[in-house]
C-alpha positions as CSV (number, residue, x, y, z in Angstrom):
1,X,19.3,34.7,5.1
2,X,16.2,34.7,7.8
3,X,13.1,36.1,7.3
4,X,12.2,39.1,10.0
5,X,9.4,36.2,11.2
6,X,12.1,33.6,11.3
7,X,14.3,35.7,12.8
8,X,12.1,36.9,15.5
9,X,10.6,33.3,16.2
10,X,14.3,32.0,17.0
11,X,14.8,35.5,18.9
12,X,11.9,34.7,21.3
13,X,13.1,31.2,21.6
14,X,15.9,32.0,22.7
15,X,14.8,35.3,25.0
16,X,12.0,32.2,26.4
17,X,15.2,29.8,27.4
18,X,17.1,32.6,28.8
19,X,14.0,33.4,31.1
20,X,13.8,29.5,32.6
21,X,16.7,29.2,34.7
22,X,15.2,25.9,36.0
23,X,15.9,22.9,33.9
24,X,12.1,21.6,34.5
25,X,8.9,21.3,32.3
26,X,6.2,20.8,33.7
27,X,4.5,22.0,30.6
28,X,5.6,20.2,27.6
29,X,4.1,22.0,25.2
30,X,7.6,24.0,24.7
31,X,9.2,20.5,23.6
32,X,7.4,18.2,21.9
33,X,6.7,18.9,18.2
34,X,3.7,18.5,16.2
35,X,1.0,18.8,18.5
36,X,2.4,18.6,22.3
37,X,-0.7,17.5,24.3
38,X,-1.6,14.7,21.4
39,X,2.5,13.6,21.8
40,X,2.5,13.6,25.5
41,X,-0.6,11.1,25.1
42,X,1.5,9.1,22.8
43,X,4.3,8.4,24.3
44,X,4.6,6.0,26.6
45,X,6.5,5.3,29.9
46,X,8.6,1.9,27.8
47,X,9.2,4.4,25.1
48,X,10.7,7.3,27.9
49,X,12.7,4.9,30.1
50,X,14.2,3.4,26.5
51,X,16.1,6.1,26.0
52,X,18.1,5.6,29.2
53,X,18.9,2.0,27.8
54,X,21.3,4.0,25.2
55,X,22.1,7.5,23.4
56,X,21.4,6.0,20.4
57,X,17.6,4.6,21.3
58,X,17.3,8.6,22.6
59,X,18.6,9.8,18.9
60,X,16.1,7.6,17.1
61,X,12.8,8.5,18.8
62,X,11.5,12.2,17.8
63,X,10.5,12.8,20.9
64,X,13.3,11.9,22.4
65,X,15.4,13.9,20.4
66,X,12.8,16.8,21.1
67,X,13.4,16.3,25.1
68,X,17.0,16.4,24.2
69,X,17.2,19.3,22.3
70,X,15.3,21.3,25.4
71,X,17.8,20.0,27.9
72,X,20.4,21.3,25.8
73,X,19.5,24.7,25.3
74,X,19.2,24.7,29.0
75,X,23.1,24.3,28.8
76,X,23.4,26.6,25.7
77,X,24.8,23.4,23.7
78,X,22.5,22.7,21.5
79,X,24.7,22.8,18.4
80,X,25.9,19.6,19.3
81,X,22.9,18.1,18.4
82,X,22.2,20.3,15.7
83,X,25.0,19.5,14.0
84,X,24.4,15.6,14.4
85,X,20.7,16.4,12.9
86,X,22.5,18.3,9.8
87,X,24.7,15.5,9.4
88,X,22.3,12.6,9.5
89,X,20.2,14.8,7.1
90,X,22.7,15.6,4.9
91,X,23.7,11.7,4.6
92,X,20.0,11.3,2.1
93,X,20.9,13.9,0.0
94,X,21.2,12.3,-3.6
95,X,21.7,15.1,-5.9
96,X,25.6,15.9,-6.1
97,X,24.7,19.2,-7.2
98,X,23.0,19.9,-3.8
99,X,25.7,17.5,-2.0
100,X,28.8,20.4,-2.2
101,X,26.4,23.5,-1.3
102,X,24.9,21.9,1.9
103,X,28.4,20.4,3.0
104,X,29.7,23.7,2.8
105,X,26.6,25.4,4.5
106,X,26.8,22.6,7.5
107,X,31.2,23.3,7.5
108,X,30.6,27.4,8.2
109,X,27.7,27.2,10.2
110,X,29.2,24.5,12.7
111,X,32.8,23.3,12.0
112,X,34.8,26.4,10.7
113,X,36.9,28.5,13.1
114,X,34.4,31.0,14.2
115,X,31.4,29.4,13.0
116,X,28.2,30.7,14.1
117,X,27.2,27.3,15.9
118,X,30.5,26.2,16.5
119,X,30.7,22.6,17.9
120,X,33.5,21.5,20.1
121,X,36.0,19.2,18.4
122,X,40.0,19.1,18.1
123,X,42.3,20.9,15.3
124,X,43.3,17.8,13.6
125,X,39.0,16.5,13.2
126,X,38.7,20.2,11.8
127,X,41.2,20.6,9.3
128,X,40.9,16.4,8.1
129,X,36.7,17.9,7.7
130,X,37.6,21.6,5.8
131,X,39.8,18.5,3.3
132,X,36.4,16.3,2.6
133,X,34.4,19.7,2.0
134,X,36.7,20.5,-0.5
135,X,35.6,17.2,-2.7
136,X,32.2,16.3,-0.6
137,X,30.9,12.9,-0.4
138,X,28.0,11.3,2.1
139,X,30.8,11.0,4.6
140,X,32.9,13.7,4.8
141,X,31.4,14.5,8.1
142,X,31.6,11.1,9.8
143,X,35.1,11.7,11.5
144,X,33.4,15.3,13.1
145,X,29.9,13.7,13.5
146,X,31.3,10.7,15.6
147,X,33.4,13.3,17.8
148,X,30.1,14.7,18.8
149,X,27.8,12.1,19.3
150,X,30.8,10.6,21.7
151,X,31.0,13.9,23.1
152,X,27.3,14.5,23.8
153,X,26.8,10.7,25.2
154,X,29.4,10.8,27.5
155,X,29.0,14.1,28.6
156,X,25.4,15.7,27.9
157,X,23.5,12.6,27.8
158,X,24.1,11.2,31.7
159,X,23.4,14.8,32.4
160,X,20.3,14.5,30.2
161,X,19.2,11.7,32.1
162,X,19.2,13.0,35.3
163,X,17.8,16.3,34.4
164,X,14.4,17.5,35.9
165,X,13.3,17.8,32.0
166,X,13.4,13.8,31.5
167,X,12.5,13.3,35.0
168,X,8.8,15.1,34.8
169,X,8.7,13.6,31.5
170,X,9.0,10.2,32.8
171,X,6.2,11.3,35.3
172,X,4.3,13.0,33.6
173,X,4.2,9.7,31.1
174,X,3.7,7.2,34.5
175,X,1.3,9.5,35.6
176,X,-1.4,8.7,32.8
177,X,-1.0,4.9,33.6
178,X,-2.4,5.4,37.0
């Protein structure tokens, strides 16, 4: 259950992406986390063209995965990579006691029917993931999860990379070096 501040932060969020119909960001304050000016000072122009060398180099650099997420919700899909996030996350849990309520709370939030994040994958991924919820272990999502990271790097990720988001980001980095 949200809080009325939670609630309201994610409501302006998403009021905020509606209002951008561009894909660009000149400011970067909206993406980064932590502290957005100190970040953009921080990360380099290796570190930004990296993440065209492969999804995965993207996935394991915060920032990356920051720039990501904002191209994304420019497309209204970030549950994609939510869901990936959950899944990595839940993969460290160690208490079994936790392990069955966060497997169920990641199945209804992004793989049931209906779901309110919904991710995109076929009947038979589905129905082989509401079977490992039922006895969770660390890798009852692995099936699902690899659906949608090959989903989002063959699809959202070449789109990613030729968005005006990474673009000014990569300029914005080559920019400082000048």
């Amino acid at each position: 259950i949200c809080t009325g501040e939670k609630w309201n932060r994610g409501m302006r969020t998403r009021l905020g992406c509606l209002s951008h119909k561009s894909d660009s960001y000149n400011d970067f304050t909206a993406i980064l986390p932590d502290k957005p000016n100190r970040a953009l000072k921080r990360l380099s122009t290796e570190e930004t063209t990296r993440w065209a060398d492969s999804f995965d180099s993207l996935l394991s650099h915060k920032y990356g995965v920051a720039a990501f997420r904002a191209f994304l919700k420019t497309e209204f899909s970030e549950e994609n990579l939510e869901f990936w996030l959950a899944c990595e996350e839940f993969k460290k849990t160690r208490s079994t006691t936790k392990l069955a309520s966060k497997a169920h709370r990641i199945f209804e939030e992004f793989i049931d029917v209906q779901a309110p994040r919904e991710v995109n994958i076929d009947f038979q991924t589905r129905e082989v993931t509401r079977n490992n919820v039922q006895e969770p272990s660390l890798s009852c999502f692995d099936q699902a999860q690899g659906k949608v990271h090959s989903l989002m790097e063959k699809d959202s990720y070449p789109r990613f990379l030729r968005s005006k988001i990474y673009t000014d980001l990569l300029t914005q980095t080559q920019r400082r070096l000048s």
